[in-house]
N, CA, C and O atoms as a MOPAC input file, in Angstrom:
PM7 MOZYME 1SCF
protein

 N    -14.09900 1    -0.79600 1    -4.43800 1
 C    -13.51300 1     0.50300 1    -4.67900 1
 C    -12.69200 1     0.91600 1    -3.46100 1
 O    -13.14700 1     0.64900 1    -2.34900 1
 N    -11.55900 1     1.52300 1    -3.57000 1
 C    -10.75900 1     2.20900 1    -2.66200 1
 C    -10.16800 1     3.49300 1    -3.01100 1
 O     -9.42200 1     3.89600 1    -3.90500 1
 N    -11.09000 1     4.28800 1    -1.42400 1
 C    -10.42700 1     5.44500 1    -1.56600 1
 C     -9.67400 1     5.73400 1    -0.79500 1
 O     -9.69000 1     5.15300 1     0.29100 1
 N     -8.66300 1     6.81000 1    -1.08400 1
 C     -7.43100 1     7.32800 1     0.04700 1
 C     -7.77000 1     8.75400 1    -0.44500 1
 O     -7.92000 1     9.28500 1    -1.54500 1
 N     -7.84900 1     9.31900 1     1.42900 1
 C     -7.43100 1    10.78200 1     1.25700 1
 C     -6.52300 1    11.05400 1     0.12200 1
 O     -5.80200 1    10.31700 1    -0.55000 1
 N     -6.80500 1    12.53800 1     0.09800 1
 C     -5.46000 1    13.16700 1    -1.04700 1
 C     -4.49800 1    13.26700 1    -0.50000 1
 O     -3.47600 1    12.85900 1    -1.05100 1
 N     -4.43100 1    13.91900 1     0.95700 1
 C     -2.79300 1    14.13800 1     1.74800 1
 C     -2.34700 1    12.87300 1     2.31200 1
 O     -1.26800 1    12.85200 1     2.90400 1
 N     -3.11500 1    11.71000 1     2.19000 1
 C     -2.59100 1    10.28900 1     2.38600 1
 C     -1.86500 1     9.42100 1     1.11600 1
 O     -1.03300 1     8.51400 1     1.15500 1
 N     -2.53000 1    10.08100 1    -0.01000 1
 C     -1.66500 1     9.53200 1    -1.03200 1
 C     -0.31600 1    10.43900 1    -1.13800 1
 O      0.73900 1     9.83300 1    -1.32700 1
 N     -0.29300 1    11.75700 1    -1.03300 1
 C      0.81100 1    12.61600 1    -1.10900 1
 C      1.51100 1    12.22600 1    -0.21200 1
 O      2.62200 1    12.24600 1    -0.74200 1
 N      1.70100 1    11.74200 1     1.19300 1
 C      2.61500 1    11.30300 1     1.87500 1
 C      3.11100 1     9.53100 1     1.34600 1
 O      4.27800 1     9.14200 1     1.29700 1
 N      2.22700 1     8.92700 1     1.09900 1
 C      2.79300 1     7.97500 1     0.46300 1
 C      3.55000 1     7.96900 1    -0.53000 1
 O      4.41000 1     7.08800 1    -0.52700 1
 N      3.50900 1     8.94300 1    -1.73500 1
 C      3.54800 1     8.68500 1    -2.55500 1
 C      5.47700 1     9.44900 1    -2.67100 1
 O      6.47800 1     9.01000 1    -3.23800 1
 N      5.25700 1    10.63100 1    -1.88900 1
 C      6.84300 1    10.97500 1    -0.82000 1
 C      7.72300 1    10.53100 1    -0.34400 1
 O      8.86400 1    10.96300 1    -0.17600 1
 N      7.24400 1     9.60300 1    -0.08200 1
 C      7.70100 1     8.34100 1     0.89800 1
 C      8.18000 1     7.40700 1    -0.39900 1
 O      9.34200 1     7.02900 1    -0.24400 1
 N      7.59900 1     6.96600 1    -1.57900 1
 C      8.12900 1     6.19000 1    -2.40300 1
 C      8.87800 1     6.98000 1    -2.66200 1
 O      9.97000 1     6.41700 1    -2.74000 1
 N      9.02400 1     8.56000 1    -2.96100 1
 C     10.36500 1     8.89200 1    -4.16900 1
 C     11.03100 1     8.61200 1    -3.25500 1
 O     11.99500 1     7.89600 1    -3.52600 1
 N     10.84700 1     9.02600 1    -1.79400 1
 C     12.70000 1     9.56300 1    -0.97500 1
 C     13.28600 1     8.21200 1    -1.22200 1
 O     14.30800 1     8.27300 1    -1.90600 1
 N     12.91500 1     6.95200 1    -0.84400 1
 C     12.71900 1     6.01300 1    -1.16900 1
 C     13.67100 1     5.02900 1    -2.69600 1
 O     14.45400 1     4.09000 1    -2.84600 1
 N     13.18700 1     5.68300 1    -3.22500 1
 C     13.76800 1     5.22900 1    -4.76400 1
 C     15.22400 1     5.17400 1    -5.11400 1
 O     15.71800 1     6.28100 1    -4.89400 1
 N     15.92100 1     4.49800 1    -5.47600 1
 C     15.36600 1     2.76300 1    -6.01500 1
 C     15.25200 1     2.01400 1    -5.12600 1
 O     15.91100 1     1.03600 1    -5.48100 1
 N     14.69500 1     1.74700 1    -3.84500 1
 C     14.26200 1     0.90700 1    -3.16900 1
 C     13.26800 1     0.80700 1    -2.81600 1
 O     12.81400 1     1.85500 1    -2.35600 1
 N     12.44800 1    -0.25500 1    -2.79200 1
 C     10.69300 1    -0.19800 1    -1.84400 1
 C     10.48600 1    -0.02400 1    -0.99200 1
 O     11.42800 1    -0.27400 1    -0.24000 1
 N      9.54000 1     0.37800 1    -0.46700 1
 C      9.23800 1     1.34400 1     0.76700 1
 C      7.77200 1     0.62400 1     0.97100 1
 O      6.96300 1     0.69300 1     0.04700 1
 N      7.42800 1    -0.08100 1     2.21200 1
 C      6.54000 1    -0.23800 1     2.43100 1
 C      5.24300 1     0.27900 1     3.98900 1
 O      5.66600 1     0.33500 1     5.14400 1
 N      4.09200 1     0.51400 1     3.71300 1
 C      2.98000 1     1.07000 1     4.71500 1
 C      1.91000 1     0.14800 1     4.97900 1
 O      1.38200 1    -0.80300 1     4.40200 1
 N      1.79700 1     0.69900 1     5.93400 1
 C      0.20300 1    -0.09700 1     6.55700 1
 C     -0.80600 1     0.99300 1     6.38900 1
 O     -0.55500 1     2.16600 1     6.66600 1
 N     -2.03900 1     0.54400 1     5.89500 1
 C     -2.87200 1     1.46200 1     5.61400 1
 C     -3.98500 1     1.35300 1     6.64100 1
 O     -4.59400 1     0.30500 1     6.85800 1
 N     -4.23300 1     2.63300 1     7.32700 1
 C     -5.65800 1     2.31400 1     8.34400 1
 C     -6.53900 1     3.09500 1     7.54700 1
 O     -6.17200 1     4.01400 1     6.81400 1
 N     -7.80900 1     2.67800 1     7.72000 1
 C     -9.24500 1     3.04800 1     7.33000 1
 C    -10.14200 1     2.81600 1     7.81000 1
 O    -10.16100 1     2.85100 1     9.04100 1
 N    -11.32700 1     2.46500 1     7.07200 1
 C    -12.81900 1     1.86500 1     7.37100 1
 C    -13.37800 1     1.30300 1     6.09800 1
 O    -13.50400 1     1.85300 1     5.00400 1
 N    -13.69100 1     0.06100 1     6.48800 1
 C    -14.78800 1    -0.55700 1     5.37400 1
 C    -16.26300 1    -0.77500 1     5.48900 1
 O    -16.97700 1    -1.13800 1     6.42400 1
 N    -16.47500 1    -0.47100 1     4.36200 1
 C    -18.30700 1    -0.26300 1     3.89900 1
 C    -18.51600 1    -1.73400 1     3.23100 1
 O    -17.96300 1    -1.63300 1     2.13500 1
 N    -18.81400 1    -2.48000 1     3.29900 1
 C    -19.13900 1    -3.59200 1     2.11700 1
 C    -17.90600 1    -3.82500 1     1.43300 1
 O    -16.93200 1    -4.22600 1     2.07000 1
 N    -17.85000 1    -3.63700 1     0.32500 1
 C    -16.52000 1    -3.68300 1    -0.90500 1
 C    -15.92300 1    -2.75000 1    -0.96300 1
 O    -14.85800 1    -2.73100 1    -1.58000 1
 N    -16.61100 1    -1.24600 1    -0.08900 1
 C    -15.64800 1    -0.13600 1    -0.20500 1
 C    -14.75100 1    -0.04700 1     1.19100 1
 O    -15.11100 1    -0.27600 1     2.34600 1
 N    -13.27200 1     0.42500 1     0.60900 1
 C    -12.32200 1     1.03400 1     1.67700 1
 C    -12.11100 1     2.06900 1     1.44500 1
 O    -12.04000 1     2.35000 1     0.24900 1
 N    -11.90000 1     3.18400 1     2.48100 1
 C    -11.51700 1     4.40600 1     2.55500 1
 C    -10.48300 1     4.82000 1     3.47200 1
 O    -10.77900 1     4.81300 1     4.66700 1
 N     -9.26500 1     5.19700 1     3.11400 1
 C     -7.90600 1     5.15500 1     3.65200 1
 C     -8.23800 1     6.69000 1     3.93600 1
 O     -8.61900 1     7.68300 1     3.31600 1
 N     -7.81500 1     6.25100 1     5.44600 1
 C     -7.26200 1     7.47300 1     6.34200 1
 C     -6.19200 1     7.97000 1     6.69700 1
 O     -5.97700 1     9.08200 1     7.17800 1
 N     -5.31300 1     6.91800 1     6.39800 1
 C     -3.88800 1     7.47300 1     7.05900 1
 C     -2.86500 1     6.07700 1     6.90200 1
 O     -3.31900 1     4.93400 1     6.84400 1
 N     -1.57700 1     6.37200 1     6.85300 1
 C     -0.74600 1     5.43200 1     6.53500 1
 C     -0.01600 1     5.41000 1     7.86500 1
 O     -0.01200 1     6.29000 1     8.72600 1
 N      0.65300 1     4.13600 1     7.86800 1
 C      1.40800 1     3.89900 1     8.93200 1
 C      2.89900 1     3.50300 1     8.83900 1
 O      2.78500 1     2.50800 1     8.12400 1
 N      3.79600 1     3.58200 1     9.00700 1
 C      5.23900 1     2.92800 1     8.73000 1
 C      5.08600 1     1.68100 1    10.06100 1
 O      4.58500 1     1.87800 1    11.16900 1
 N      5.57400 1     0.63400 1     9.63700 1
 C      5.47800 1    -0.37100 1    10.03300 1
 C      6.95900 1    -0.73700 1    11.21700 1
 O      8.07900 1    -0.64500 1    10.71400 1
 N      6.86800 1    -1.06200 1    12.46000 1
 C      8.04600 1    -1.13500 1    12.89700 1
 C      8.60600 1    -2.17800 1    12.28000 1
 O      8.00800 1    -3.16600 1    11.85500 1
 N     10.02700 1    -1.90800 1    12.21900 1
 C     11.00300 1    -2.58500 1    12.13000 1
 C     11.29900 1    -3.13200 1    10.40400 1
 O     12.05200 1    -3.97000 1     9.90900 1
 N     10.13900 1    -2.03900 1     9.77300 1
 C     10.08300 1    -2.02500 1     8.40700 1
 C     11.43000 1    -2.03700 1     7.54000 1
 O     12.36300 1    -1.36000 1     7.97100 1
 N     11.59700 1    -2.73100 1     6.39000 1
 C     12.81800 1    -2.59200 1     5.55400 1
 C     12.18900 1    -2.38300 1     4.54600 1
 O     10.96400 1    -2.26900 1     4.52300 1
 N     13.07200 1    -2.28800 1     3.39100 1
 C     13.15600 1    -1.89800 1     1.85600 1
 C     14.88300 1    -1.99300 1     0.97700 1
 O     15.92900 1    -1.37800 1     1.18400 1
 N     14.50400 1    -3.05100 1    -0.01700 1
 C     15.45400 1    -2.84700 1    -0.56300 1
 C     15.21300 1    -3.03600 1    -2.23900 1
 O     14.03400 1    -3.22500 1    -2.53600 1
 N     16.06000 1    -3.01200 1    -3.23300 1
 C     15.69700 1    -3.11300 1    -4.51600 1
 C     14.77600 1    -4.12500 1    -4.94500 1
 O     14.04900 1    -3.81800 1    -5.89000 1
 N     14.67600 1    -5.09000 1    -4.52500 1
 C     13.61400 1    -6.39000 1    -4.81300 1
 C     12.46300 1    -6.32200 1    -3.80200 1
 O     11.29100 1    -6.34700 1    -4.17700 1
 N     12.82800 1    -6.23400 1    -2.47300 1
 C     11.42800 1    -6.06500 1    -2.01500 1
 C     11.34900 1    -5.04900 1    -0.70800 1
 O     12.24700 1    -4.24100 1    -0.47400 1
 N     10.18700 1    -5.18500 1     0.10000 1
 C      9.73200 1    -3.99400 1     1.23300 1
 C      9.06900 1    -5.41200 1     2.02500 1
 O      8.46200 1    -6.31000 1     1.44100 1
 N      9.37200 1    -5.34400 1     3.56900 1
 C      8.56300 1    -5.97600 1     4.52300 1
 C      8.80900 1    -5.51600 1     5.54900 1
 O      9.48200 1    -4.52100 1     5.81500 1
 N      8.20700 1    -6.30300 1     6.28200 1
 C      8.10500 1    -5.79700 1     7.83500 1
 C      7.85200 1    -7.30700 1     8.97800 1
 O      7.41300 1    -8.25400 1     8.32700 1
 N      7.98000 1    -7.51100 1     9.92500 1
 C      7.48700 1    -8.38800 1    10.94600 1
 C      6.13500 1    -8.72000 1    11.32700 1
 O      5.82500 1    -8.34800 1    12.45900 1
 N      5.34000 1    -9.27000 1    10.72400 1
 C      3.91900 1    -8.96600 1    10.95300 1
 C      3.74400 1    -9.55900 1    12.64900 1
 O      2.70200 1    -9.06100 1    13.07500 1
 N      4.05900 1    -9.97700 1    13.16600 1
 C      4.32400 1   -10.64300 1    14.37700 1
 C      4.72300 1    -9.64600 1    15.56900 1
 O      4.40800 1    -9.89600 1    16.73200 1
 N      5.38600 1    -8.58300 1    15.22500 1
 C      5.45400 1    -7.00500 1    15.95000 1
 C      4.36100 1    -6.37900 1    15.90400 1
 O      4.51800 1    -5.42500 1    16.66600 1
 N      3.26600 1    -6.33400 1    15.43800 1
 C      2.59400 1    -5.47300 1    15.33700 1
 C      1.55900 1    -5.68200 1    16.46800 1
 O      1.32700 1    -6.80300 1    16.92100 1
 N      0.94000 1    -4.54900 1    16.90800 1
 C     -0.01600 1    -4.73400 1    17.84100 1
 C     -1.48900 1    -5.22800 1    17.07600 1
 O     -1.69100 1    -5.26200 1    15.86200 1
 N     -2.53500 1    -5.63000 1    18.28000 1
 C     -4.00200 1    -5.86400 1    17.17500 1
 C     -4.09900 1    -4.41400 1    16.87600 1
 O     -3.59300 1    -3.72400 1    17.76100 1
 N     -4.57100 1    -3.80100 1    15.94700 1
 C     -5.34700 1    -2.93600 1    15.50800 1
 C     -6.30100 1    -3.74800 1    14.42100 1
 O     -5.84800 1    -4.55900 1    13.61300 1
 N     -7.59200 1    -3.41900 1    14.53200 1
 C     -8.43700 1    -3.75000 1    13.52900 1
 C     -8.91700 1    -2.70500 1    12.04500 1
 O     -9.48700 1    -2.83900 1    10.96200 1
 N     -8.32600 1    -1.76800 1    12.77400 1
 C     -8.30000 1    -0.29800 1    11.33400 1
 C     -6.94400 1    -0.46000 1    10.66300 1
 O     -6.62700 1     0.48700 1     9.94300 1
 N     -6.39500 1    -1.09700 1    10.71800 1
 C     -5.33700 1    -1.73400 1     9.32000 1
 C     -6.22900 1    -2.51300 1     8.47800 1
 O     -6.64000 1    -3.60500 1     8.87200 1
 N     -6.48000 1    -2.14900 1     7.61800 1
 C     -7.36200 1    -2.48500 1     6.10700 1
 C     -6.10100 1    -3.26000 1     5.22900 1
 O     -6.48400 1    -4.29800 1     4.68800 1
 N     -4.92500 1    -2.97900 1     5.04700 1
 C     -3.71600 1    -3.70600 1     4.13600 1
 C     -2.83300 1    -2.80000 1     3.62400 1
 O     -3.11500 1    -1.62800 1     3.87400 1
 N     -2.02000 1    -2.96300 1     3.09300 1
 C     -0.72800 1    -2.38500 1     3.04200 1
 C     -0.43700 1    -1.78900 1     1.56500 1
 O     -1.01100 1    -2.21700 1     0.56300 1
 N      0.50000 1    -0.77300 1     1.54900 1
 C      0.75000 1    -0.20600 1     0.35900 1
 C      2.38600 1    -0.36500 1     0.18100 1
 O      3.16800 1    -0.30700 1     1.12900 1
 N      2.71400 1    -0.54600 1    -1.00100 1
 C      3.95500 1    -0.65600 1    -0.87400 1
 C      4.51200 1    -0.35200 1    -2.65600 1
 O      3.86600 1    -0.72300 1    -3.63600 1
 N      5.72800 1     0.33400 1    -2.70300 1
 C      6.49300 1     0.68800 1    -4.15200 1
 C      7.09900 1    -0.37100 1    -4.67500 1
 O      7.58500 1    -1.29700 1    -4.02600 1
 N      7.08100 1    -0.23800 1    -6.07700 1
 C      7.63300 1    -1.16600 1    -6.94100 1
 C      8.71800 1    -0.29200 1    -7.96700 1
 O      8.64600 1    -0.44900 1    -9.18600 1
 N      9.40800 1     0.34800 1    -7.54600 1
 C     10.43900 1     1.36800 1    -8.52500 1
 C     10.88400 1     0.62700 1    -9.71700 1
 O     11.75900 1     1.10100 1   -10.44200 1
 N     10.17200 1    -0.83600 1   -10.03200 1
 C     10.81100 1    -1.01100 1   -11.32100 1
 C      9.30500 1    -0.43800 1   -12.54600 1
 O      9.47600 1    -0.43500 1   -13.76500 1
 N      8.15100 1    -0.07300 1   -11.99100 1
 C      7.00100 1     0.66400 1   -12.67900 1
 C      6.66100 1    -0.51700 1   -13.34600 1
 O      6.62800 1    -0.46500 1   -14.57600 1
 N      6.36300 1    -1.72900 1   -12.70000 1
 C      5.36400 1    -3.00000 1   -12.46700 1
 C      4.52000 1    -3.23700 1   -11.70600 1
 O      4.82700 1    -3.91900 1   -10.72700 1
 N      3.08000 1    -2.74900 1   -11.86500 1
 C      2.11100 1    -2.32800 1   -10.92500 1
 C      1.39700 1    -3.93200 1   -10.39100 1
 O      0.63900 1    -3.98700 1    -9.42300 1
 N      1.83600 1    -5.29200 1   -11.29000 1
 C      1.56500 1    -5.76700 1   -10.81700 1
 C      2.10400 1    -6.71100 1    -9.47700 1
 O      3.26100 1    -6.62200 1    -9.06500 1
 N      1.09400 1    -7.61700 1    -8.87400 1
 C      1.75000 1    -8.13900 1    -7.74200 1
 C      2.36700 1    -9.61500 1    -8.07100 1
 O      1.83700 1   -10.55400 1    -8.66400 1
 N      3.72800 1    -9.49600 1    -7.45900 1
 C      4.63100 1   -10.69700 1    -7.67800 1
 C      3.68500 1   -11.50400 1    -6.90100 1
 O      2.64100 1   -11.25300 1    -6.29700 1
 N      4.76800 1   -13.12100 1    -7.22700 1
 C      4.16500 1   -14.11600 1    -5.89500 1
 C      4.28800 1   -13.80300 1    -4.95300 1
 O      3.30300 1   -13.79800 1    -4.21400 1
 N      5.44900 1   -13.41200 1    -4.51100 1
 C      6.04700 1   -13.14500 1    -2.98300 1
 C      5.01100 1   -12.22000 1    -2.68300 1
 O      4.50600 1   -12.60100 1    -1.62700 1
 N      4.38600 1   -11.08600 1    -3.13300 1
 C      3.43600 1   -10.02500 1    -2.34500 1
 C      2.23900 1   -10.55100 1    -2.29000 1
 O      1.48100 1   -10.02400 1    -1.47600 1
 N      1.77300 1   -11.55900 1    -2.99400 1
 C      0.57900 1   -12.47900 1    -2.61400 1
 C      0.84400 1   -13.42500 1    -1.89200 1
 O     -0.13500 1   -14.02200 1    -1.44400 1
 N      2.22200 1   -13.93100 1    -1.49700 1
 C      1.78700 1   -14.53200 1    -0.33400 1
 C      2.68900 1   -14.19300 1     1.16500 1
 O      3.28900 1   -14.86500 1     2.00400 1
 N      2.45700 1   -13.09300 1     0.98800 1
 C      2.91000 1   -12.13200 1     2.07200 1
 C      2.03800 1   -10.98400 1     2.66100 1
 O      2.31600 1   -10.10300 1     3.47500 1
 N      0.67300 1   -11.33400 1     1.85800 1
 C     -0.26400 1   -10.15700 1     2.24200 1
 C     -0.67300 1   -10.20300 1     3.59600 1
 O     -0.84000 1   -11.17400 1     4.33300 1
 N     -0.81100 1    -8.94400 1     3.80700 1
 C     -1.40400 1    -8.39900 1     4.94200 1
 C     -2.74700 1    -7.68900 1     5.17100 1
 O     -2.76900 1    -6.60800 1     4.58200 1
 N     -4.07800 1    -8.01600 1     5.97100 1
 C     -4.67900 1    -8.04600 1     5.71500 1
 C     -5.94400 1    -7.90900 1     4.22000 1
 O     -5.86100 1    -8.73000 1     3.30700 1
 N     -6.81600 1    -7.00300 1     4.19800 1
 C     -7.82500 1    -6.84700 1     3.52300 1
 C     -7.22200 1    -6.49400 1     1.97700 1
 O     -7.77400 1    -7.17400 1     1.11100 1
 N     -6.37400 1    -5.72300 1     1.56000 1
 C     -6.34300 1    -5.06900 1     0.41500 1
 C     -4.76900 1    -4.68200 1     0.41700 1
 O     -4.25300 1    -4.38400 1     1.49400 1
 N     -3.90500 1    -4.68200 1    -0.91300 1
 C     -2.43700 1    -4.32700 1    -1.12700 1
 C     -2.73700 1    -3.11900 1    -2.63000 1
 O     -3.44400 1    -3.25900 1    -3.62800 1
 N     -2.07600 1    -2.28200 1    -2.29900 1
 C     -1.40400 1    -0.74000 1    -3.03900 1
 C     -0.26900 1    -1.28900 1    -3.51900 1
 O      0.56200 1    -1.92000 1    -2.86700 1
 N     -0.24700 1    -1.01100 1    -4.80400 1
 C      1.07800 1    -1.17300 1    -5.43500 1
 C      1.54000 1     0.29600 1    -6.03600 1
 O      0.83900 1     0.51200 1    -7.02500 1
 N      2.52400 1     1.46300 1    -5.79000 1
 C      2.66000 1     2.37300 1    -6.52100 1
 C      4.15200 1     2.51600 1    -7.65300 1
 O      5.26600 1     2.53900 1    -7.13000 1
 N      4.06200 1     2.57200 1    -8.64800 1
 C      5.34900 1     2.56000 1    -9.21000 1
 C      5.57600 1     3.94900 1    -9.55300 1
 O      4.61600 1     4.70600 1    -9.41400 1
 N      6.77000 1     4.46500 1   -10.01500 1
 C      6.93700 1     5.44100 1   -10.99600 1
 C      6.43800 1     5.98300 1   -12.31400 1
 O      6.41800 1     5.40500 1   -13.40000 1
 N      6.06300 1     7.13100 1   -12.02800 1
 C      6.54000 1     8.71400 1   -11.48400 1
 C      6.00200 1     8.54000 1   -10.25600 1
 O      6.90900 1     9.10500 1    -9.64500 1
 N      5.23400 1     8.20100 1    -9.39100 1
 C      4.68000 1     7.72800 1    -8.46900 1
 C      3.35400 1     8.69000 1    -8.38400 1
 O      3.14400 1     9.50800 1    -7.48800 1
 N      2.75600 1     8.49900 1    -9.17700 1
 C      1.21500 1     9.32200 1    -8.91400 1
 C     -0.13600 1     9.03100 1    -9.50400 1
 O     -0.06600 1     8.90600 1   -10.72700 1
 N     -1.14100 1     8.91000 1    -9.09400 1
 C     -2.56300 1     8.40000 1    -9.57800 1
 C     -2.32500 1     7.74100 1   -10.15000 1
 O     -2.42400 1     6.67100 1    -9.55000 1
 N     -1.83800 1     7.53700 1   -11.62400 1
 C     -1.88300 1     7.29700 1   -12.83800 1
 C     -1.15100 1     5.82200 1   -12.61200 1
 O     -1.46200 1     4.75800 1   -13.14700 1
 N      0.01500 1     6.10200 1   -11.56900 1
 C      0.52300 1     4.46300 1   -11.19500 1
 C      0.27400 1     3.73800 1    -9.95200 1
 O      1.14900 1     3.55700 1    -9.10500 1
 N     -0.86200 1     3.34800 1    -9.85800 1
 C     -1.50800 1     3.16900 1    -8.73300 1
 C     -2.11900 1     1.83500 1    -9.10500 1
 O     -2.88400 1     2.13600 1   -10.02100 1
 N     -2.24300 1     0.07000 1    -8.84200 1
 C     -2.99600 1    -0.31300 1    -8.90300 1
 C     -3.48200 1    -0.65800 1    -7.08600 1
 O     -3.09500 1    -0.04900 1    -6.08800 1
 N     -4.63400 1    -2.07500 1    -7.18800 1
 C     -4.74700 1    -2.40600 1    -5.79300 1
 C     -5.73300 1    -3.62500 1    -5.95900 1
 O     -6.75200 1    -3.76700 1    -6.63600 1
 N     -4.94000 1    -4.59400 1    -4.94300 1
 C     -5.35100 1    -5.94900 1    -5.02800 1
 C     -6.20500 1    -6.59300 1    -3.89000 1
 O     -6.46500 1    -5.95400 1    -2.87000 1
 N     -6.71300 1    -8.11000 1    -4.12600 1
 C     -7.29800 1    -8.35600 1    -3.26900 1
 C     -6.18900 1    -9.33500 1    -2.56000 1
 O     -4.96100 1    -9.24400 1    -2.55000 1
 N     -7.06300 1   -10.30400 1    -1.97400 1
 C     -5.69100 1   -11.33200 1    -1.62300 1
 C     -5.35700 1   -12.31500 1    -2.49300 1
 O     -4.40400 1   -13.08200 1    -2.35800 1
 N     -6.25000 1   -12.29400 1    -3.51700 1
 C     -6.79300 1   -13.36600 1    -4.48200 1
 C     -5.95000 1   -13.08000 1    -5.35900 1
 O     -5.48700 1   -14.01000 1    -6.02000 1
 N     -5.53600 1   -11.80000 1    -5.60200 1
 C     -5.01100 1   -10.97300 1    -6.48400 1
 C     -5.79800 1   -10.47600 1    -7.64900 1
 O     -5.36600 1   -10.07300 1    -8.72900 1
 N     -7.24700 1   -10.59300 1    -7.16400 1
 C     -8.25200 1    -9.24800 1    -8.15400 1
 C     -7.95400 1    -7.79000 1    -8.13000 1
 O     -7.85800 1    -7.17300 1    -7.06900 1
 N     -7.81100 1    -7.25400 1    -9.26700 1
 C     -7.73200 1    -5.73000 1    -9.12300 1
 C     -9.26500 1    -5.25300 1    -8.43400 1
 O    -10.31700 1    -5.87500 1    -8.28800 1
 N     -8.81500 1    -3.72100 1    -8.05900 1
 C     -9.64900 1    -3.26000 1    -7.22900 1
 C     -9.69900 1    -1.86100 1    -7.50900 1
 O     -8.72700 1    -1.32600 1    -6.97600 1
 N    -10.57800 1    -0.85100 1    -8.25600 1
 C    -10.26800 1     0.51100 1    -8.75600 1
 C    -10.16200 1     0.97700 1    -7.52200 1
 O    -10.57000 1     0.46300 1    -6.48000 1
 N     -9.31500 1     2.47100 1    -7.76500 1
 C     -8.48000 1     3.06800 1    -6.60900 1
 C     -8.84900 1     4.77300 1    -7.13700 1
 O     -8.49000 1     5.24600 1    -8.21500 1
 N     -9.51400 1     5.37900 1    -6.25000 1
 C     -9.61800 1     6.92200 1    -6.41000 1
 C     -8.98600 1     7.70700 1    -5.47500 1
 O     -9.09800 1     7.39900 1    -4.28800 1
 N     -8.40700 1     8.57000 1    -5.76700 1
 C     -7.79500 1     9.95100 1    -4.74700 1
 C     -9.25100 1    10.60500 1    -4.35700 1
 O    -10.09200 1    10.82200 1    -5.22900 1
 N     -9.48800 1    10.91900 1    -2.87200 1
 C    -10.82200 1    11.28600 1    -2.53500 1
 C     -9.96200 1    12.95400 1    -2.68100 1
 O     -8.83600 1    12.93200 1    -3.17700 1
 N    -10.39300 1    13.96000 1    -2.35400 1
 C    -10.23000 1    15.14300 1    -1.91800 1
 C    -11.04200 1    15.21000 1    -0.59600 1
 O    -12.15500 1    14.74100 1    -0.35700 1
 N    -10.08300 1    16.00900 1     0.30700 1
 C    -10.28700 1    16.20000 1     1.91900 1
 C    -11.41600 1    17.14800 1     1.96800 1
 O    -11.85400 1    17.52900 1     3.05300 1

């Protein structure tokens, strides 16, 4: 199970419209319990891009942090699932896929395996 704050999905989810039609991709920090994650806060990734087909970043820029749990990233064509390329481009523990209208309702989230993973909006 994965949860994200509510004002962590609302900035993400902001971030996909301004965004639109192009992907927009985040790093998600949290904490894990066993099988559960709980998202605290998103990160923009340096040197991050986005364009109509895809969203990346340099994983090789990044500093260690160990509270990056995995990444969230838009799909503006409202295909929640994950291509090849985002399975084998994952970044750590867990991937967010959000499409359009961009809210709860289009939300999935994967493993690396590419198992779904239910996804709740916590309230703060």
């Amino acid at each position: 199970m994965i949860r994200i704050d509510k004002e962590v999905f609302k900035g993400m989810k902001a971030l996909a419209e301004d965004n639109h039609p192009n992907e927009v991709i985040v790093l998600l920090r949290g904490k894990r319990s066993g099988d559960e994650y709980h998202i605290t806060e998103y990160l923009i990734p340096p040197f991050g891009f986005g364009s109509k087909r895809s969203a990346s970043f340099p994983a090789h820029m990044l500093p260690m942090d160990f509270s990056i749990l995995g990444t969230a990233h838009s799909h503006p064509s409202g295909n929640l699932n994950p291509s090849t390329r985002d399975l084998h481009s994952f970044y750590g523990r867990i991937m967010l896929i959000i499409g359009p209208p961009y809210s709860m309702d289009n939300v999935a989230a994967y493993t690396k395996q590419g198992k779904s993973i239910p996804v709740q909006v916590k309230s703060n």
